[in-house]
DSSP file (Angstrom, degrees, kcal/mol; ACC not computed):
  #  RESIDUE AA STRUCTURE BP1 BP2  ACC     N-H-->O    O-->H-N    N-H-->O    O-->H-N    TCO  KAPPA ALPHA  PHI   PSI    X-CA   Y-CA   Z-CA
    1    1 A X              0   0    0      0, 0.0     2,-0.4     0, 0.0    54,-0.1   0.000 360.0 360.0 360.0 121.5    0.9   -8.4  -12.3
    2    2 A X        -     0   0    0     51,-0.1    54,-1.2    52,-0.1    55,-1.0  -0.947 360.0-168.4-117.6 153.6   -2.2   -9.0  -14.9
    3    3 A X  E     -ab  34  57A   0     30,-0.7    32,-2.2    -2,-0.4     2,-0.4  -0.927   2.6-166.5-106.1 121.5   -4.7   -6.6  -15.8
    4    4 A X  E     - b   0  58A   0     53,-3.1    55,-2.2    -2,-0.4     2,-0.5  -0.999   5.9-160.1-133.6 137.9   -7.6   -7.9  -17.5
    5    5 A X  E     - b   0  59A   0     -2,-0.4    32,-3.5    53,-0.2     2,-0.6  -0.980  11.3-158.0-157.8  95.1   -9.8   -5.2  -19.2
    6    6 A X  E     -cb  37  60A   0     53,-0.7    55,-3.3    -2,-0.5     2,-0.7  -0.836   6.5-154.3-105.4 107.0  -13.1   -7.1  -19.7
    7    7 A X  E     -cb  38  61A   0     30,-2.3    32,-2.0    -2,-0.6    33,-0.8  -0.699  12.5-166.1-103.1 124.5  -15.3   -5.0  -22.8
    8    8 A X  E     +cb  40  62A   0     53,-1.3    55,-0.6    -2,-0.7     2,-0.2  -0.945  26.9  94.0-118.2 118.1  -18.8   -5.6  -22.3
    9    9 A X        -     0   0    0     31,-0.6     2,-0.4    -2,-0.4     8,-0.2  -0.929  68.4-106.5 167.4 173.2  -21.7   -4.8  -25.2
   10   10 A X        -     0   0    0      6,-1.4     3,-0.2    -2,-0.2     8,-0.1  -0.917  29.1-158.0-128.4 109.3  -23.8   -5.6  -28.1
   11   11 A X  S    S+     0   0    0     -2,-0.4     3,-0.5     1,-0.2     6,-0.2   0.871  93.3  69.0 -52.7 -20.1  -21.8   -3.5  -31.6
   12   12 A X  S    S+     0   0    0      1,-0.2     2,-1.5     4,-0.2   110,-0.8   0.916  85.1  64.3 -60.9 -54.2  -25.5   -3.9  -33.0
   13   13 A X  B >  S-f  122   0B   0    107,-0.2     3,-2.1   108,-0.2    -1,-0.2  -0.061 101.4-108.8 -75.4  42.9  -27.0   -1.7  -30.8
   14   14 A X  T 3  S-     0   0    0     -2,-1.5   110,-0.3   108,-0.9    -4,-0.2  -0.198  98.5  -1.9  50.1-175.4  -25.8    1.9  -31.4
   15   15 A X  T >  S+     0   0    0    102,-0.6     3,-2.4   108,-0.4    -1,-0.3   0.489 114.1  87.4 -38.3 -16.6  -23.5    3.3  -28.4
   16   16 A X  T <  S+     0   0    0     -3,-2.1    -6,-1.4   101,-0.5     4,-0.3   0.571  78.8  75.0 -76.3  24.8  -24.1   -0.3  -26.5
   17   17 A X  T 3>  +     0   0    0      1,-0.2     4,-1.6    -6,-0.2    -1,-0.2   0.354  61.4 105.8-104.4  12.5  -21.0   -0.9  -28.7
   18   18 A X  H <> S+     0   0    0     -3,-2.4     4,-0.6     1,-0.2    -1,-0.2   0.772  77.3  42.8 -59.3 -14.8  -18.9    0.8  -26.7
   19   19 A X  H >> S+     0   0    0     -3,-0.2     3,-1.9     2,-0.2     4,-1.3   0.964 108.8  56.6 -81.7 -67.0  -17.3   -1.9  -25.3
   20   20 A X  H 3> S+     0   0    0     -4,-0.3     4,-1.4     2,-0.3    -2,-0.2   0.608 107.1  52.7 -11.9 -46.7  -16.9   -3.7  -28.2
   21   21 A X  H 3X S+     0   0    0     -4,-1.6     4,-1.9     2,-0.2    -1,-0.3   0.828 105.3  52.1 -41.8 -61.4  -15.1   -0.6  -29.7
   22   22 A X  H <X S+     0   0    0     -3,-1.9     4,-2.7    -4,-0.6    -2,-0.3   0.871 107.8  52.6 -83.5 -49.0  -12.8   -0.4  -27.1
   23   23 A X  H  X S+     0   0    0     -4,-1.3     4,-1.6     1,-0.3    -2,-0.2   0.772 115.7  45.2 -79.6 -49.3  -11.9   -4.5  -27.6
   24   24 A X  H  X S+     0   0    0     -4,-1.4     4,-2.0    -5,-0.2    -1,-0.3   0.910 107.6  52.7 -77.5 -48.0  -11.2   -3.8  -31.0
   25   25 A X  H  X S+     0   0    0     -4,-1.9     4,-3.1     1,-0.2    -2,-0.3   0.984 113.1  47.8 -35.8 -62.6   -9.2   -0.6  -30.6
   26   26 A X  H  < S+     0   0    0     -4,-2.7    -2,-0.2     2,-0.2    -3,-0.2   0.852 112.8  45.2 -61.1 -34.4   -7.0   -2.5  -28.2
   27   27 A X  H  < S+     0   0    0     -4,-1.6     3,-0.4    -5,-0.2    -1,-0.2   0.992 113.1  50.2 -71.1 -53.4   -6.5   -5.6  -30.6
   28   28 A X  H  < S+     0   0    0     -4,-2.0     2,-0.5     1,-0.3    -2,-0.2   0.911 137.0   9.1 -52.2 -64.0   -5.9   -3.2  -33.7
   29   29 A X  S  < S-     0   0    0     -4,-3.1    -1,-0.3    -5,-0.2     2,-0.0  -0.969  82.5-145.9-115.6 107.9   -3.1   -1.2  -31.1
   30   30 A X        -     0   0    0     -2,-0.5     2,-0.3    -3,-0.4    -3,-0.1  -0.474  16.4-164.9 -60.7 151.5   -2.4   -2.9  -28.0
   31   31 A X    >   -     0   0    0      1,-0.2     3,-1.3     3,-0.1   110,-0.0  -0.980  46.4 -24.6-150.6 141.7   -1.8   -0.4  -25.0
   32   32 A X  T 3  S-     0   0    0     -2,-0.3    -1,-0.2     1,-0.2   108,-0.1   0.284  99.1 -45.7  66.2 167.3   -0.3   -1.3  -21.8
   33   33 A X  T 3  S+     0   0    0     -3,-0.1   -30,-0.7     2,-0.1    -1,-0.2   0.153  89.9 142.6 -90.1  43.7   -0.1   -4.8  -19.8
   34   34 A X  B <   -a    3   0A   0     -3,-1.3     2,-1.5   -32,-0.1   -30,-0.2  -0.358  47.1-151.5 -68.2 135.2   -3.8   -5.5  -20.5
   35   35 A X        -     0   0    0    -32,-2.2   -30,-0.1    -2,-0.2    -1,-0.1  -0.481  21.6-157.6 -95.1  78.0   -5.6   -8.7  -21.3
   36   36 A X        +     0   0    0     -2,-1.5     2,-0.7   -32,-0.1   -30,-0.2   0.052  18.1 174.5 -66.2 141.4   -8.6   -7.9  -23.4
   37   37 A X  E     -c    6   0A   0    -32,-3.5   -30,-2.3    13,-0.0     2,-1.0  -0.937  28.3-135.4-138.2 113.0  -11.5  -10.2  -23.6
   38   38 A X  E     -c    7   0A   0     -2,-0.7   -30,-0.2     1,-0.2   -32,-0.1  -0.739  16.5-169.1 -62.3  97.6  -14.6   -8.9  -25.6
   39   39 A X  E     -     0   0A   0    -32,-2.0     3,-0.3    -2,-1.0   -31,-0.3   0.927   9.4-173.4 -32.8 -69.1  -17.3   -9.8  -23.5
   40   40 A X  E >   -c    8   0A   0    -33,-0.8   -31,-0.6     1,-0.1     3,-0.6  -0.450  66.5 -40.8  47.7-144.6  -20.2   -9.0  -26.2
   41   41 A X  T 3  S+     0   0    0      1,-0.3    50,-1.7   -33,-0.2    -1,-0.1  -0.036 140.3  63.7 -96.9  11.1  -23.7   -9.3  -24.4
   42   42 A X  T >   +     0   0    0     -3,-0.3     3,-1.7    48,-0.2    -1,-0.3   0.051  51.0 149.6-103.7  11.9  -22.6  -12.1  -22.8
   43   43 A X  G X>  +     0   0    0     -3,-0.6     3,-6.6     1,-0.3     4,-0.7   0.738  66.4  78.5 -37.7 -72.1  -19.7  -11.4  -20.4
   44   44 A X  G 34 S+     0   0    0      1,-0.2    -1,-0.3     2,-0.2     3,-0.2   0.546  82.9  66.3   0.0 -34.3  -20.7  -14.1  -18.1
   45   45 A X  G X4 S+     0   0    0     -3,-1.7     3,-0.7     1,-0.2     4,-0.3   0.745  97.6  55.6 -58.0 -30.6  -19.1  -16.7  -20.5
   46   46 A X  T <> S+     0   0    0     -3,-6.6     4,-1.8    -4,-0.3     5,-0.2   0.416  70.6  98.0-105.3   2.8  -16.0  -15.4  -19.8
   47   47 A X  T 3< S+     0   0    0     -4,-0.7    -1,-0.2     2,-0.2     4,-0.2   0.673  90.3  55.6 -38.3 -33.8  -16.0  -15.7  -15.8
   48   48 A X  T <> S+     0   0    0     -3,-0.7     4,-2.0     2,-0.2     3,-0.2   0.826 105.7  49.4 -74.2 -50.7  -13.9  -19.0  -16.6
   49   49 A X  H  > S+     0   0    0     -4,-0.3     4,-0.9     1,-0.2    -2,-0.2   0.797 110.4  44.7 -54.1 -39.5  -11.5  -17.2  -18.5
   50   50 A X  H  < S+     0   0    0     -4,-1.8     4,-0.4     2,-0.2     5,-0.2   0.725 107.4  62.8 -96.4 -14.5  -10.6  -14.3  -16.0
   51   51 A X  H  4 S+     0   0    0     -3,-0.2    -2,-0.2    -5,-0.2    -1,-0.1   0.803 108.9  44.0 -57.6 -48.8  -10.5  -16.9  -13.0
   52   52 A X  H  < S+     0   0    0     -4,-2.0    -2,-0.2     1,-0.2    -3,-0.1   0.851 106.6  54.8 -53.3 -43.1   -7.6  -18.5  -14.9
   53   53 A X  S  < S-     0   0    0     -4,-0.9    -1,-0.2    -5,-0.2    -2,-0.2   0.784  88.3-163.9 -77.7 -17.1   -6.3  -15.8  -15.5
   54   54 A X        -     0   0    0     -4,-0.4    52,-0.3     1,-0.2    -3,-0.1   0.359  28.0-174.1  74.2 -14.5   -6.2  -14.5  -11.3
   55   55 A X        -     0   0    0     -5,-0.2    51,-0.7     1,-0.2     3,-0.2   0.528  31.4-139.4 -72.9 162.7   -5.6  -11.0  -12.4
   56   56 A X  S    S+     0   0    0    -54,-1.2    51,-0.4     1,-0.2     2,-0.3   0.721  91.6  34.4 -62.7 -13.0   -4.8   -8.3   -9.8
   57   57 A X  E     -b    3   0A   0    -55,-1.0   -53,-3.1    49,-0.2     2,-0.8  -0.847  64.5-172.5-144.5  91.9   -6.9   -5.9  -11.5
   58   58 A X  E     -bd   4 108A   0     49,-1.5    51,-4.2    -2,-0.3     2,-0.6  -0.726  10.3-178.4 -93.3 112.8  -10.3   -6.5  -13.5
   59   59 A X  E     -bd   5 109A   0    -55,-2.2   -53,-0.7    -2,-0.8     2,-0.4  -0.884   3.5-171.1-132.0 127.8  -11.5   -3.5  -15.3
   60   60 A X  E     -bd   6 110A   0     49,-2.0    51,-4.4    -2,-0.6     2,-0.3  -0.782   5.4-159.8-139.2 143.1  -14.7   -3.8  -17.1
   61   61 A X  E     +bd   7 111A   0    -55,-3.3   -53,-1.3    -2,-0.4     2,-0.3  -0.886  22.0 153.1-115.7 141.8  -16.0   -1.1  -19.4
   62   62 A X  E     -bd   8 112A   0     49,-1.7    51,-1.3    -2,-0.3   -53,-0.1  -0.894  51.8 -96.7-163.5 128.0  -19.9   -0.8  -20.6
   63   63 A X  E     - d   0 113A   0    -55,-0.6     2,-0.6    -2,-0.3    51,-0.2  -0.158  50.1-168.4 -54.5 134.4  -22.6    1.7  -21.7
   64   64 A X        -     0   0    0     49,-1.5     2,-1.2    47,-0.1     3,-0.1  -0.917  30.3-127.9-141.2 112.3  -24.2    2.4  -18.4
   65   65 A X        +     0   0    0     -2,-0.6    22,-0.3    22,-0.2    -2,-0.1  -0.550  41.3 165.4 -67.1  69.7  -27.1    4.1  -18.5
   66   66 A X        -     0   0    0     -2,-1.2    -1,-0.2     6,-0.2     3,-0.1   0.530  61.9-109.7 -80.6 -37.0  -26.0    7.2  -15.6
   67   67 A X  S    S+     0   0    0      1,-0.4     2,-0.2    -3,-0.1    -1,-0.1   0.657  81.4 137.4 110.1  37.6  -28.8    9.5  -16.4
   68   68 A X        -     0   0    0      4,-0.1    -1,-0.4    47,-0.1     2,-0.4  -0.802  67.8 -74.3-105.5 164.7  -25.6   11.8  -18.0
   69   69 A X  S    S-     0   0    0     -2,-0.2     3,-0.1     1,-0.1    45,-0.1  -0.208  71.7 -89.5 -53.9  97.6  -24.6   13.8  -20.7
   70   70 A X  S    S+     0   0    0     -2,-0.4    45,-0.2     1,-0.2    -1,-0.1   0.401 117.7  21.8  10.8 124.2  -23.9   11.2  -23.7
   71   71 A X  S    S+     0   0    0     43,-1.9     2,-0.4     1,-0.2    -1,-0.2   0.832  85.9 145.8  56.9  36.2  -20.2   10.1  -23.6
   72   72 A X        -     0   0    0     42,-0.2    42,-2.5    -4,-0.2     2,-0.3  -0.913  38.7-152.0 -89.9 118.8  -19.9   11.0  -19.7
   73   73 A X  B     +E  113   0A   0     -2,-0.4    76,-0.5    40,-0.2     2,-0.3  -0.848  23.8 165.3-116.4 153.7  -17.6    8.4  -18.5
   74   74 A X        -     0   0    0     38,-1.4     2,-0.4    -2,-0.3    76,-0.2  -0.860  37.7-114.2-123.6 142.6  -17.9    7.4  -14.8
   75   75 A X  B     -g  150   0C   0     74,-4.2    76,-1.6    -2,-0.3    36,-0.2  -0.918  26.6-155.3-102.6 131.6  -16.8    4.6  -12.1
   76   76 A X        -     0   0    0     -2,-0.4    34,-0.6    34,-0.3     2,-0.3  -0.467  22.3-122.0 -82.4 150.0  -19.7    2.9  -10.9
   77   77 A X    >>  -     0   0    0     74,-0.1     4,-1.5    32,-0.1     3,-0.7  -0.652  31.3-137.3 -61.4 118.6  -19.1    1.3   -7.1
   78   78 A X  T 34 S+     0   0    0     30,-0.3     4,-0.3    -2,-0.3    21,-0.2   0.593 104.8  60.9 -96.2  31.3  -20.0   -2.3   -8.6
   79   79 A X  T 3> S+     0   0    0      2,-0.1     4,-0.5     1,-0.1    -1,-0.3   0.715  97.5  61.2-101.4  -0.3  -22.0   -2.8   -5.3
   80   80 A X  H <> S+     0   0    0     -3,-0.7     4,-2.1     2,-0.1     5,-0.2   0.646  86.0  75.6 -75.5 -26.6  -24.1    0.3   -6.6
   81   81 A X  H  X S+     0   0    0     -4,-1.5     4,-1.0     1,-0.2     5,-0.3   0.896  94.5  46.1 -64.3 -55.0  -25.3   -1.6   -9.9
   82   82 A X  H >4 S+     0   0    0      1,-0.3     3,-0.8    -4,-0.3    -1,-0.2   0.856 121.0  43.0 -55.5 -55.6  -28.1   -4.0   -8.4
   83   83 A X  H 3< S+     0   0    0     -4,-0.5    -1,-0.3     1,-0.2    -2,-0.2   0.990 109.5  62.3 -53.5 -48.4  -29.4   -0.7   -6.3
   84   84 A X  H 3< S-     0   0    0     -4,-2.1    -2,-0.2    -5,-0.1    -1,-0.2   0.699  92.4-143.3 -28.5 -48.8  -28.9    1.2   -9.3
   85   85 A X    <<  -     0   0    0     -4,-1.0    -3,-0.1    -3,-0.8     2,-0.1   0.944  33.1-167.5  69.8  52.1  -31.4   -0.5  -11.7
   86   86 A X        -     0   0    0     -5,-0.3    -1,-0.2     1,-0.2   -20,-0.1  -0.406  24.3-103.6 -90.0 130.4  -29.1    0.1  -14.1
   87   87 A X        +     0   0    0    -22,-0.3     2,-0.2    -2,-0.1   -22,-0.2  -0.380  48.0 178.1 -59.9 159.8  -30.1   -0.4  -18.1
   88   88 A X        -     0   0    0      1,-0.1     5,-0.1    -3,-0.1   -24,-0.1  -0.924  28.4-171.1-144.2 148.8  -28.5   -3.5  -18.9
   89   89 A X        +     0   0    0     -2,-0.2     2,-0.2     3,-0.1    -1,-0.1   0.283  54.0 107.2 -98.9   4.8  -28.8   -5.0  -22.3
   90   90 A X  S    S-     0   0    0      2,-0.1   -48,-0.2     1,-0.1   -49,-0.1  -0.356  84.8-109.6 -93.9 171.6  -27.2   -8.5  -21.3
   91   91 A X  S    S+     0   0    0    -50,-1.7     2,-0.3    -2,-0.2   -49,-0.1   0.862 104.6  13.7 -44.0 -53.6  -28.0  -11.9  -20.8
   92   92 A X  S    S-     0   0    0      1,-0.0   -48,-0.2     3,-0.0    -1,-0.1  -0.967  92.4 -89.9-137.9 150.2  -27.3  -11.5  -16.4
   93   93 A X     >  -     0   0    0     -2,-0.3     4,-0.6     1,-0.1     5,-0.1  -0.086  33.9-130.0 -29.6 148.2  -26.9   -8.4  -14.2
   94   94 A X  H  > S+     0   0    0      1,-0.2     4,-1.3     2,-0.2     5,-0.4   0.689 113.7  62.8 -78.6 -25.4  -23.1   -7.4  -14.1
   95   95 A X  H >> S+     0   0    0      1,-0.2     4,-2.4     2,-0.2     3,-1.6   0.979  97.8  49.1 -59.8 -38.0  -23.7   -7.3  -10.7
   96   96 A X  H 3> S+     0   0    0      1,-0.2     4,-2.5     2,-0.2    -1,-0.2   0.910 116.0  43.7 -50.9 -53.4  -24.5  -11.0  -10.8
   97   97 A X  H 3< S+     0   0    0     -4,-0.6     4,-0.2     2,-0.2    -1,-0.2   0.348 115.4  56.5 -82.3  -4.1  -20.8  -11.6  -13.1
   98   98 A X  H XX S+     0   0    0     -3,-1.6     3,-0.9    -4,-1.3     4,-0.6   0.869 109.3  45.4 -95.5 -52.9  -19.0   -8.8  -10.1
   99   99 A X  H >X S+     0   0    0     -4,-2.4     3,-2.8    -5,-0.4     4,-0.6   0.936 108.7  53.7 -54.5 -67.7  -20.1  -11.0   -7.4
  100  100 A X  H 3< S+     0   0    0     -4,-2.5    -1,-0.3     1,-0.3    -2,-0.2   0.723 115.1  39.7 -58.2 -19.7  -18.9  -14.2   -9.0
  101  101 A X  H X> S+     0   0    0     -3,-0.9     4,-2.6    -4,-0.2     3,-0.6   0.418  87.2  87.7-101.4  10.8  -15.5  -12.9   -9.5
  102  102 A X  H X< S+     0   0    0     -3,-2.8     3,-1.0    -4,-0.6    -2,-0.1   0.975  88.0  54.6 -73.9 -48.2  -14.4  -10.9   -6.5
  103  103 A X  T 3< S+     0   0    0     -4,-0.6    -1,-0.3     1,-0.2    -2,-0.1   0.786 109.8  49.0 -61.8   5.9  -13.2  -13.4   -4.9
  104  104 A X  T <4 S+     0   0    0     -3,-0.6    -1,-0.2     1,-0.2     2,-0.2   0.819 104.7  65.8 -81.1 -48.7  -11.2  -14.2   -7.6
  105  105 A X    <<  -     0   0    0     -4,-2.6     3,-0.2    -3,-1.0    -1,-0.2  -0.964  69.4-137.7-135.2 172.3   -9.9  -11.2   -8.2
  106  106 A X  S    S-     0   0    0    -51,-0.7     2,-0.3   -52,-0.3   -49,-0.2   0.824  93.7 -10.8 -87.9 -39.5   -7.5   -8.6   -6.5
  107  107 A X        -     0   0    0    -51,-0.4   -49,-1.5   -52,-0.2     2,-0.4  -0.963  61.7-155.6-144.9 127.8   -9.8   -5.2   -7.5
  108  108 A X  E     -d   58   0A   0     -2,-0.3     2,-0.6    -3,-0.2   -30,-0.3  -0.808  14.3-170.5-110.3 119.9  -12.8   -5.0   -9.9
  109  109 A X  E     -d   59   0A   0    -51,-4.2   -49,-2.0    -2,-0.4     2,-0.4  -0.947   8.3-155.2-134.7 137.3  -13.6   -1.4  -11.6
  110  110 A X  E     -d   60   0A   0    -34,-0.6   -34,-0.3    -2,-0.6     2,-0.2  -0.755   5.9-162.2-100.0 142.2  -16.4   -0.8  -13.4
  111  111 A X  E     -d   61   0A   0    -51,-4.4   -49,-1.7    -2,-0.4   -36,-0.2  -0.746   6.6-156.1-138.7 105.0  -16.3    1.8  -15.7
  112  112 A X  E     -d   62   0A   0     -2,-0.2   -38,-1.4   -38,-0.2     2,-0.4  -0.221   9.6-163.8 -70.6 144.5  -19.4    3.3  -17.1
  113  113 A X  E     -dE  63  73A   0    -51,-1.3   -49,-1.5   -40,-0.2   -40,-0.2  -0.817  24.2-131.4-108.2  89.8  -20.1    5.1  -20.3
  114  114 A X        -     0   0    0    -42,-2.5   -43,-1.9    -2,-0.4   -42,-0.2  -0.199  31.7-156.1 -63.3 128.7  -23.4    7.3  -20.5
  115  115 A X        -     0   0    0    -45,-0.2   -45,-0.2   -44,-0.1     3,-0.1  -0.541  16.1-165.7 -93.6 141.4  -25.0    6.1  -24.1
  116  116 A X  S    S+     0   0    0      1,-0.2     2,-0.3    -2,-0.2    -1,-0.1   0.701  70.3  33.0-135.8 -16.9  -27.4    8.2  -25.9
  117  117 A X        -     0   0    0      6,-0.1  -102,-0.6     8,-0.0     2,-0.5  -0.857  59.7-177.1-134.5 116.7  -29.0    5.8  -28.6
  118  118 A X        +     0   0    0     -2,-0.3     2,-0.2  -103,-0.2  -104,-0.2  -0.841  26.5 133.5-142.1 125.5  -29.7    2.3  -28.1
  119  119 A X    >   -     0   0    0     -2,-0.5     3,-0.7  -107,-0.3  -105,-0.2  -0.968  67.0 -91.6-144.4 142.3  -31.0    0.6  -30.5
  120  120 A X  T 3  S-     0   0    0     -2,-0.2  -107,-0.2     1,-0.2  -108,-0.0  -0.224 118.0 -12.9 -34.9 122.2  -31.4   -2.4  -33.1
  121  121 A X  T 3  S+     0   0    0   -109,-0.3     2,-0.3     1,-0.1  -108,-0.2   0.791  92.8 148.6  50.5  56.5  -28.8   -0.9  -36.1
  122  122 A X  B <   -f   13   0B   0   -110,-0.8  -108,-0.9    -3,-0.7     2,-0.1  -0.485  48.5-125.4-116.5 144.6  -28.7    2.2  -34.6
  123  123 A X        -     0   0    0     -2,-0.3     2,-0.4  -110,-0.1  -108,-0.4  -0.322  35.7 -82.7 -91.8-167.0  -25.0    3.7  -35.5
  124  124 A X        -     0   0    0   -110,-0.3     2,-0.2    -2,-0.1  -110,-0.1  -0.878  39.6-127.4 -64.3 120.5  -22.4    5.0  -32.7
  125  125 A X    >>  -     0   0    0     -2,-0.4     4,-1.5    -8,-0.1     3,-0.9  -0.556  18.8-124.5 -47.0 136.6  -23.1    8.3  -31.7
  126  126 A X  H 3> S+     0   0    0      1,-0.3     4,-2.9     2,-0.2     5,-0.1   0.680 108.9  67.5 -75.6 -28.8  -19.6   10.3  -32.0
  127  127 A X  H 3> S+     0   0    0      2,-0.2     4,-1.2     1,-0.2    -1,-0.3   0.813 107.9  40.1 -58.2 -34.0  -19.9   11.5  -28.1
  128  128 A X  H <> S+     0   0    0     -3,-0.9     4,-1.9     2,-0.2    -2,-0.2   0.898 113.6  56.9 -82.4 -42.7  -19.4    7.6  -27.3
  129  129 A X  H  X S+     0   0    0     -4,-1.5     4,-1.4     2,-0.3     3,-0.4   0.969 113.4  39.3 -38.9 -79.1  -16.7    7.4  -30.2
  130  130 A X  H  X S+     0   0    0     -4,-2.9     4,-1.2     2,-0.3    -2,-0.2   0.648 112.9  56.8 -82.6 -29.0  -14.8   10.0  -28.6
  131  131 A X  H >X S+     0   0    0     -4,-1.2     4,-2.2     2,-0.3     3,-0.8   0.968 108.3  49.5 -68.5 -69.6  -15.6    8.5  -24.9
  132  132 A X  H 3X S+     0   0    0     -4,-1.9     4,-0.7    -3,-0.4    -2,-0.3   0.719 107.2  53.3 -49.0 -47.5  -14.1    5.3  -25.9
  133  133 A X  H 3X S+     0   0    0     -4,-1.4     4,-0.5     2,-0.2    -1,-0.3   0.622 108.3  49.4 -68.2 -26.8  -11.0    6.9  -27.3
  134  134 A X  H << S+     0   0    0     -4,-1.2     4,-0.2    -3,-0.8    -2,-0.2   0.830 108.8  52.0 -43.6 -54.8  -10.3    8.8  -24.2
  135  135 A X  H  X S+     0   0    0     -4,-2.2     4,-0.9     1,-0.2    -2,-0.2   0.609 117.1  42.4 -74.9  -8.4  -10.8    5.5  -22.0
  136  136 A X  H  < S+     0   0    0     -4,-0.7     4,-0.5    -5,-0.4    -1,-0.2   0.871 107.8  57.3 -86.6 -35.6   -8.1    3.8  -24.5
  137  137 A X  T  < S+     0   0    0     -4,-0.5    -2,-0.2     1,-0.3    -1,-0.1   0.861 114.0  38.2 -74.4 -10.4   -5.9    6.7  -24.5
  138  138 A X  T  4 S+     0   0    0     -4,-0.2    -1,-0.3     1,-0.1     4,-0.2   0.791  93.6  90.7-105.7 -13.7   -5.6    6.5  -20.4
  139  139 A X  S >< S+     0   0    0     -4,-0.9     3,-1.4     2,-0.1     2,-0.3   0.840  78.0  70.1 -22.0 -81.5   -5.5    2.5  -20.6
  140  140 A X  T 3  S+     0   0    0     -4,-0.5    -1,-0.1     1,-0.3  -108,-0.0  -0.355 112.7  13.2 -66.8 121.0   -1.6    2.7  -20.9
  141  141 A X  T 3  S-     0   0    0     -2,-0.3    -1,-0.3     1,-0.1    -2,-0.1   0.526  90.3-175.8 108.2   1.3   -0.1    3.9  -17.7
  142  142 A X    <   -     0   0    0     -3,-1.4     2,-0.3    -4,-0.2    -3,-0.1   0.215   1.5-173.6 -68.7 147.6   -3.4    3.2  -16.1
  143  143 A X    >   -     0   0    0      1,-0.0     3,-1.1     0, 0.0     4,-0.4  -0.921  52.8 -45.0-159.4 125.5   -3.3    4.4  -12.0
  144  144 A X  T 3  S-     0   0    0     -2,-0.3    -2,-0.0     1,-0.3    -1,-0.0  -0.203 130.4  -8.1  54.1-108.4   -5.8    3.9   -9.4
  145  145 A X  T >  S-     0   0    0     -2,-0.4     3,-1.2     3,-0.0    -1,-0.3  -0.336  95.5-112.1-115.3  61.7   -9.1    4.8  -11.2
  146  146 A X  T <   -     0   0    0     -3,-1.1    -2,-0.2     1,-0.3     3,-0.1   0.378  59.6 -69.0  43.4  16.7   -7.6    6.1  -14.1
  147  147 A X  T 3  S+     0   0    0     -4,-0.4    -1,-0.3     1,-0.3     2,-0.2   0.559  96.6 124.7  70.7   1.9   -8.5    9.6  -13.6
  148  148 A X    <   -     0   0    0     -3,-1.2    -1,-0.3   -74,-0.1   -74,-0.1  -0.721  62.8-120.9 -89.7 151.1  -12.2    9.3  -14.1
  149  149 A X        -     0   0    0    -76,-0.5   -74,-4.2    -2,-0.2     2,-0.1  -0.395  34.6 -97.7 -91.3 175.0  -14.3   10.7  -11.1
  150  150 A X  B     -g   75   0C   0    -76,-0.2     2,-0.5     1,-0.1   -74,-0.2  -0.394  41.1 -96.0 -78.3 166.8  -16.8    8.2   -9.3
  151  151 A X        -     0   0    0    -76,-1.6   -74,-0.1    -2,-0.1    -1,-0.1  -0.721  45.5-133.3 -80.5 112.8  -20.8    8.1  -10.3
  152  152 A X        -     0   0    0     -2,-0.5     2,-0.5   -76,-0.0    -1,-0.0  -0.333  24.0-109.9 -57.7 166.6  -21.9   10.4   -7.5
  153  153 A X        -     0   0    0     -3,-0.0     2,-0.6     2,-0.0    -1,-0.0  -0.932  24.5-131.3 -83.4 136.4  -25.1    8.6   -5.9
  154  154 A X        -     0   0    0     -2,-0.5     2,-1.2     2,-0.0    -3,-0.0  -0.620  27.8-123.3-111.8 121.9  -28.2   10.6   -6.7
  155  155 A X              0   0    0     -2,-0.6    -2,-0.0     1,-0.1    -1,-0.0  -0.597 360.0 360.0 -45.2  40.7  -30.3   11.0   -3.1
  156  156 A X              0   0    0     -2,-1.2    -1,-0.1     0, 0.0    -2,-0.0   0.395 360.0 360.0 -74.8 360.0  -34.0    9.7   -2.8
């Protein structure tokens, strides 16, 4: 079984390094049978890479702007992002880079991290720090959706 744990962000940009964070946490201590790939602001690059790889499980981590309390971690439905309007600081929608891989792979979760400053040189806010160390700490042993609840949908 592979797991591929795809960390999506720009470390420049205050709390949109959360991903980034997490990619570097995991190299520093590996946890679990994950295969990390640092996205950066580009994730999309790496579409080739996680196709090769087949895994049964793609789980891709990002500051996702949930219109929650700073370092509120979520899972987004990733047919919800496109509706969503979601911030995105990258290059293409993730929805665009969810669509090109399902059929590829066995189950895609997105897993959101509510951001509270992002900005050129902007530092990490400590809520996102601590958000990011939570989602490593449940990496190994990892089950279903990891024990984070889903992004409720907000009602029109």
């Amino acid at each position: 079984m592979t797991d591929v744990l795809l960390c999506v962000g720009n470390s420049m940009m205050g709390d949109d390094g959360a991903g980034p964070l997490l990619a570097e946490t995991c190299a520093a201590n590996p946890t679990g049978r994950w295969v990390v790939i640092d996205g950066g602001s580009a994730p999309e690059n790496d579409i080739v890479a996680i196709r090769e790889l087949r895994p049964d499980r793609l789980l891709i981590v990002d500051a996702t702007d949930m219109g929650l309390s700073p370092g509120a971690i979520r899972i987004v439905d990733p047919d919800d992002i496109a509706e969503m309007f979601m911030m995105t600081t990258h290059n293409m929608p993730l929805n665009y880079l969810i669509d090109q891989l399902k059929e590829d792979v066995g189950e895609v979760i997105f897993l959101g991290i509510q951001p509270d400053i992002v900005g050129f040189y902007y530092p990490m806010t400590q809520p996102i720090k601590d958000a990011v160390a939570e989602v490593y700490r449940r990496l190994n042993g990892w089950q279903g959706l990891g024990g984070f609840a889903p992004l409720e949908a907000v009602a029109e």
